[in-house]
C-alpha positions as a Markdown table, in Angstrom:
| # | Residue | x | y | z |
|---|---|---|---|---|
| 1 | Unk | 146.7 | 91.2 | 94.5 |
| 2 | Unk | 144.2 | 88.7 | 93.7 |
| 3 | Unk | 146.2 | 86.9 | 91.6 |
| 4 | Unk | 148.9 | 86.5 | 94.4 |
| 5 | Unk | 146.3 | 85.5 | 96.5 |
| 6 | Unk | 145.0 | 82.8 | 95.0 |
| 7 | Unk | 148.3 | 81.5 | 94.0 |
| 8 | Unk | 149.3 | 81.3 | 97.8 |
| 9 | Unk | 146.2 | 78.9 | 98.1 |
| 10 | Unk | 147.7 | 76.6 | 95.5 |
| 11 | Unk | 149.4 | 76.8 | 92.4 |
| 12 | Unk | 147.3 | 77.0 | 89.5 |
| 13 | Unk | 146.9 | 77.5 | 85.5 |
| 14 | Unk | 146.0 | 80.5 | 83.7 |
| 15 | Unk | 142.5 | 79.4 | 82.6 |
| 16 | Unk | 141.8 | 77.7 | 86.2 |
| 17 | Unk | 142.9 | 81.7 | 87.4 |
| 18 | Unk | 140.5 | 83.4 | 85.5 |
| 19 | Unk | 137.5 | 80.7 | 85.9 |
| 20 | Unk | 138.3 | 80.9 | 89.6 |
| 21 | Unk | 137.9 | 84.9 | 89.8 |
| 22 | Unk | 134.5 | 84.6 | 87.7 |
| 23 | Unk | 132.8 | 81.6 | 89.7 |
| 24 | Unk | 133.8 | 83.5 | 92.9 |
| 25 | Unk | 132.6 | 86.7 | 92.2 |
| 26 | Unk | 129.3 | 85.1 | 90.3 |
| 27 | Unk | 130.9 | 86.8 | 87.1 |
| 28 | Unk | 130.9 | 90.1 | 88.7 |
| 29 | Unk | 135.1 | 89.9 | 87.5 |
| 30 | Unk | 135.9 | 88.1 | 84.4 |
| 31 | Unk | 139.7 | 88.3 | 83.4 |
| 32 | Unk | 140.1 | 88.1 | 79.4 |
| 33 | Unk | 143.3 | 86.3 | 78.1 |
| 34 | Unk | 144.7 | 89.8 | 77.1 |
| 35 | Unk | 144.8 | 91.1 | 80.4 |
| 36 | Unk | 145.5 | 88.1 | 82.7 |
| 37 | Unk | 148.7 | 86.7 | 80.5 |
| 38 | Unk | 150.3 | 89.8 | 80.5 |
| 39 | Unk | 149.7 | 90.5 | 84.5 |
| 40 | Unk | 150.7 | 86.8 | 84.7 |
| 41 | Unk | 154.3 | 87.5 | 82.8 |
| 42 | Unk | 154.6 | 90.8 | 84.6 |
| 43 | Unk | 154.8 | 89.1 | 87.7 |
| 44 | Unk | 156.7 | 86.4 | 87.0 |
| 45 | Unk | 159.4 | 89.0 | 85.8 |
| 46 | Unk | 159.2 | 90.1 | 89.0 |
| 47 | Unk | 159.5 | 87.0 | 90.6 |
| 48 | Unk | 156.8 | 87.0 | 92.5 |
| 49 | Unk | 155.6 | 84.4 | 90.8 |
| 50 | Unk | 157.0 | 81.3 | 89.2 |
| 51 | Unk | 155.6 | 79.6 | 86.4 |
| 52 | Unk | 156.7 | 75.4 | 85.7 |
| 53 | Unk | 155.4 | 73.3 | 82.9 |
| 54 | Unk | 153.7 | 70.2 | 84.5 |
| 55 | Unk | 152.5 | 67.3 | 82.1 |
| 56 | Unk | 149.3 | 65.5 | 83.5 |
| 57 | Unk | 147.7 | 62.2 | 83.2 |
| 58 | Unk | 146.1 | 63.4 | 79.8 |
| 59 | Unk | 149.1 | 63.5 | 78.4 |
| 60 | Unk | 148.4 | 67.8 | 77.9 |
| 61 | Unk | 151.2 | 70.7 | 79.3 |
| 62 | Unk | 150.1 | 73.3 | 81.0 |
| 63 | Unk | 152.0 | 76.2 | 82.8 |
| 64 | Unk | 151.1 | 76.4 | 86.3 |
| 65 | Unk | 152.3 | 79.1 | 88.7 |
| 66 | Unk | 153.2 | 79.1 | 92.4 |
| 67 | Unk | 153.6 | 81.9 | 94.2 |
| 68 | Unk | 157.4 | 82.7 | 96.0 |
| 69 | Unk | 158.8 | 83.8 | 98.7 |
| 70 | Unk | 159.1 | 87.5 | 97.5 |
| 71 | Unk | 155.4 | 87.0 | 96.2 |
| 72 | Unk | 154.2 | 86.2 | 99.6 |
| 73 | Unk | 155.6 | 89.4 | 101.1 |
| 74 | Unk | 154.5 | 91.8 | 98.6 |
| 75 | Unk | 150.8 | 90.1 | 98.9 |
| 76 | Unk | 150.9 | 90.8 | 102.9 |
| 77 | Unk | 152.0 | 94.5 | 102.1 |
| 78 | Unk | 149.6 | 94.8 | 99.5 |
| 79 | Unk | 146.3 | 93.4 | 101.8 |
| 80 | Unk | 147.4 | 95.8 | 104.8 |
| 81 | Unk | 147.3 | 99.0 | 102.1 |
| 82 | Unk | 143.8 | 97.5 | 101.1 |
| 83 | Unk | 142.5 | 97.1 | 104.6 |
| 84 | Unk | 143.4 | 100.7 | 105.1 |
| 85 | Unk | 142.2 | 101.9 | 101.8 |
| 86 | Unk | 138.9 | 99.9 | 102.1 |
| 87 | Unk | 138.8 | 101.6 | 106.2 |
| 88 | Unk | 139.3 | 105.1 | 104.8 |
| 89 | Unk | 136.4 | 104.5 | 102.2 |
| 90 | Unk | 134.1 | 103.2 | 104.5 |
| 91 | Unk | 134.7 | 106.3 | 107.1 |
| 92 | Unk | 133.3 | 108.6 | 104.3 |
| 93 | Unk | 130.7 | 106.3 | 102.9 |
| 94 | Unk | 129.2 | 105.5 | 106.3 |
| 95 | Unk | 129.9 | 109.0 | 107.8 |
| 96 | Unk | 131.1 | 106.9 | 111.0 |
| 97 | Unk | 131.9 | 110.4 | 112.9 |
| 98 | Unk | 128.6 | 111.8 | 112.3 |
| 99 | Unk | 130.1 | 115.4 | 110.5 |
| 100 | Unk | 130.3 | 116.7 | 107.5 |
């Protein structure tokens, strides 16, 4: 989910991904390359991403993904089943109905 997310903001590189996650959550979340490239080629597989070598002024390749169409969808599925999830936990954390 966060990587869709971020991906629909713009597309982006695998090292910009993970330094991204870590400024943003003040290193709360810090991604090592053996778990992002391998959530990375799992959802390009299931094309919810896309991933395009790009060349840039430096001369240096880089893959960068975009998010697709199918990728968009699944990421609006998957935020309603967090907004719920994160609802439901807050109900029993905050004791919103006053019983026990």
């Amino acid at each position: 989910m966060l990587i869709l997310s971020l991906l629909r903001r713009k597309a982006m590189y695998g090292y910009e991904i993970a330094a991204t996650v870590h400024e943003k959550t003040k290193g709360a979340f810090t991604w090592k390359e053996g778990s992002l490239y391998p959530s990375l080629h799992k959802l390009e597989a299931e094309r919810l991403i896309e991933g395009k070598w790009e060349e840039k002024d430096t001369g240096r390749k880089r893959k960068f993904y975009h998010i697709t169409a199918a990728g968009k969808s699944t990421l609006e599925a998957k935020l309603e089943s967090w907004k719920e999830l994160v609802w439901a936990v807050n109900v029993i954390l905050e004791n919103r109905h006053g019983k026990d």
